[in-house]
N, C-alpha and C positions, 0 to 999 in steps of 0.2 A: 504493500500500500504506500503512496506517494506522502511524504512531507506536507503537513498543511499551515500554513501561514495561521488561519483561525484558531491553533492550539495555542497562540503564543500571545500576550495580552500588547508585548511591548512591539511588535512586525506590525499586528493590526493596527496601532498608535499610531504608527511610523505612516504607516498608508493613509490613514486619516489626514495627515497634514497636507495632502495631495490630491487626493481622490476627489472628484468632485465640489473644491473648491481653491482659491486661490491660496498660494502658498506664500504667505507673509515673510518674507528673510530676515525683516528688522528683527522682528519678535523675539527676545531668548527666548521667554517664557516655551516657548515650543520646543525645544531645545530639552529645557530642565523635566518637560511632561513625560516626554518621552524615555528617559533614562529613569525615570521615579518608579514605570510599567517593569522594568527589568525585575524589582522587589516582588511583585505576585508572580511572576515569573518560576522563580527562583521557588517561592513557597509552594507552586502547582506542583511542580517538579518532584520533591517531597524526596532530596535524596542526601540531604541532609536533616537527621533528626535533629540537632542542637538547633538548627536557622528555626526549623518550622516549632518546636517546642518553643522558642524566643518570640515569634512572630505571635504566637497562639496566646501569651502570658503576657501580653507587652511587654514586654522586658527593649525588646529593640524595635525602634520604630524607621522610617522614612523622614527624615527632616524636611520638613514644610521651610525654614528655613537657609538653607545648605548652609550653613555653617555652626560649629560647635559652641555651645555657652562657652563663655569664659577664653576663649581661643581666636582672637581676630585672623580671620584669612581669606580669601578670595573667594569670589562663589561656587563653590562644585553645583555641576546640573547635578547628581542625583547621590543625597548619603545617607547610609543604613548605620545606624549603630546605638549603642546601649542608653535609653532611654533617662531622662533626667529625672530623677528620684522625686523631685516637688513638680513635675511637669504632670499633665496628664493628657497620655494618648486620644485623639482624636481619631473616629472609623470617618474616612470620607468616601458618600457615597459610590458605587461601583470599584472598588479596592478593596483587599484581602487586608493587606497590609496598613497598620493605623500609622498615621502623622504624629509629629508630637517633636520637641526638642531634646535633642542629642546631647550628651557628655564626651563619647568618642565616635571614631569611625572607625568602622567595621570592614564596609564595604564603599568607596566611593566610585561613581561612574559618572564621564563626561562625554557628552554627545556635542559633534559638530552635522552640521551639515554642506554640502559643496553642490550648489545647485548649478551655480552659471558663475565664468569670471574665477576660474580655479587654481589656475596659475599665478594668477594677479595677488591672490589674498593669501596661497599655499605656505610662505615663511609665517605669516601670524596666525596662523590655524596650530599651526606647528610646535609655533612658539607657547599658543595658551593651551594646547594638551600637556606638553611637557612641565609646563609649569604647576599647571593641577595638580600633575601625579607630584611633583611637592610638596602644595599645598595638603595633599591630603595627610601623608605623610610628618608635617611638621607638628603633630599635639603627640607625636611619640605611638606605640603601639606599631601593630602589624596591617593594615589595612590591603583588603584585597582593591584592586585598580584594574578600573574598566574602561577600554575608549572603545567609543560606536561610533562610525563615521559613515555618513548618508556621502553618495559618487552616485552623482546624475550622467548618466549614457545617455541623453536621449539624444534624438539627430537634430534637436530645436529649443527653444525655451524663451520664454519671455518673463524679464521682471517688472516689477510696475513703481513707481515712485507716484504716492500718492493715487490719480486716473491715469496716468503717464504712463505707457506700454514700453518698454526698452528689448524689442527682441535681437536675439542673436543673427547675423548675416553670416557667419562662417569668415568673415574677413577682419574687420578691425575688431568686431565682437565675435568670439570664436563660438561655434556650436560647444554643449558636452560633451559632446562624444568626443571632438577632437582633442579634448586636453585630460577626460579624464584617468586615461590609462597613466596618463607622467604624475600625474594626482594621488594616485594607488602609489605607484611607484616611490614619490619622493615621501608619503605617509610611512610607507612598507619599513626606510629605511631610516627615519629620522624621529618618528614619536614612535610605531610600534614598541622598539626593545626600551621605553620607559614604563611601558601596562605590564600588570598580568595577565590582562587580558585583553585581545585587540579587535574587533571586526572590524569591516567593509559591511556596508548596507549597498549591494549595487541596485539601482532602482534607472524607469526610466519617466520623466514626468517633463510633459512641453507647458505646463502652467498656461495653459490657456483653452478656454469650454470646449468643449465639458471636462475639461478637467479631469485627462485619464492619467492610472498610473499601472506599472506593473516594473514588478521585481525582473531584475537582467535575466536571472535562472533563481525561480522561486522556489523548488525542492533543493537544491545548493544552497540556497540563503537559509531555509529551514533547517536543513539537518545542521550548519556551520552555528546557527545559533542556539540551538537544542545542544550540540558537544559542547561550547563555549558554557551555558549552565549546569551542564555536569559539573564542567572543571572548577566551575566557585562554589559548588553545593560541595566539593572535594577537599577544595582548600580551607571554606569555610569550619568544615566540619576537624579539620586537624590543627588549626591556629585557634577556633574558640572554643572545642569542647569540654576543656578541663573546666 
């Protein structure tokens, strides 16, 4: 039986910013939503007892926040960890996993995306993954590190400023398709070996009605990120279960 995108809460998230409506770039927020889906993810998965006993107890929640009390640091899009003793967990509708304010980081994940113009911005994508996996890192402890990075293929795209259409011509504005292999490429060999953990989201989406999207190779994208939570439900379970 084929891989299915609908087993996975954070793929179906990722399609949502696309599918059938315009895809905002300013936005982080979009960004932080979709790395926060990884957390039920993880708990559906159920192959780590300690995560899901933690998830079950509040013990560890999703920071509504990204960042830890008492810890100034930059924003991670999405952080799981040990729950603040005077805080109280919050269930937010359609989520497994409750919100609430963090003491440590357990697990941080930061999502970029690379729609159109990938070359151009590819040193400061670069540059704020790698920095993350710092930040996350700097209040001490073991924290597991996750980058998820959306590489648009499609053969077109248009962004909009405001009503303002800006599509790609393939000459001074280049398609996706044409830059995003050197994209993979210059990620593969410059933030990859900062994570524990690294995907590619390859997707194709031309941002404009209707507004279609579809995965490069969607049983490859599925099974790549079904192993990819194995290996944290792995890790998880041998860094927190004492």
């Amino acid at each position: 039986m084929a891989a299915n995108e609908n087993e996975y809460v954070l793929l179906k998230s990722f399609r949502g910013l696309f599918e059938g409506c315009q895809y905002l770039h300013r936005d982080s927020s979009l960004g932080d939503y979709v790395a926060s889906c990884l957390y039920d993810d993880l708990y559906n998965l159920k192959r780590s007892q300690t995560l899901v006993r933690r998830i079950r107890e509040r013990l560890a929640v999703v920071n509504a926040q990204n960042k830890t009390i008492g810890k100034p640091r930059r924003r991670g899009d999405g952080t799981f960890g040990e729950v603040v003793p005077a805080a109280h967990p919050v269930e937010e509708p359609g989520f497994l996993v409750a919100r609430g304010a963090i003491a440590t980081i357990e697990i941080g994940a930061e999502t970029k995306i690379l729609a159109k113009a990938m070359i151009k911005q590819i040193d400061r994508v670069i540059g704020d993954l790698v920095r993350q996996v710092q930040e996350f890192k700097r209040g001490g402890g073991t924290p597991i590190t996750v980058g998820l990075v959306g590489v648009n293929f499609s053969e077109s795209y248009t962004s909009y400023e405001g009503d303002r259409p800006f599509p790609t011509d393939g000459r001074k504005y280049k398609h996706p398709i044409q830059e995003a292999a050197e994209a993979v490429n210059r990620l593969r060999d410059r933030a990859l070996p900062a994570f524990d953990e690294f995907m590619f989201l390859r997707f194709k989406a031309t941002n404009i009605e209707p507004f279609p999207f579809d995965w490069l190779e969607e049983n490859k994208t599925v099974m790549e990120y079904s192993a990819m939570l194995t290996r944290i439900c792995i890790q998880y379970e041998n860094r927190f279960s004492a």
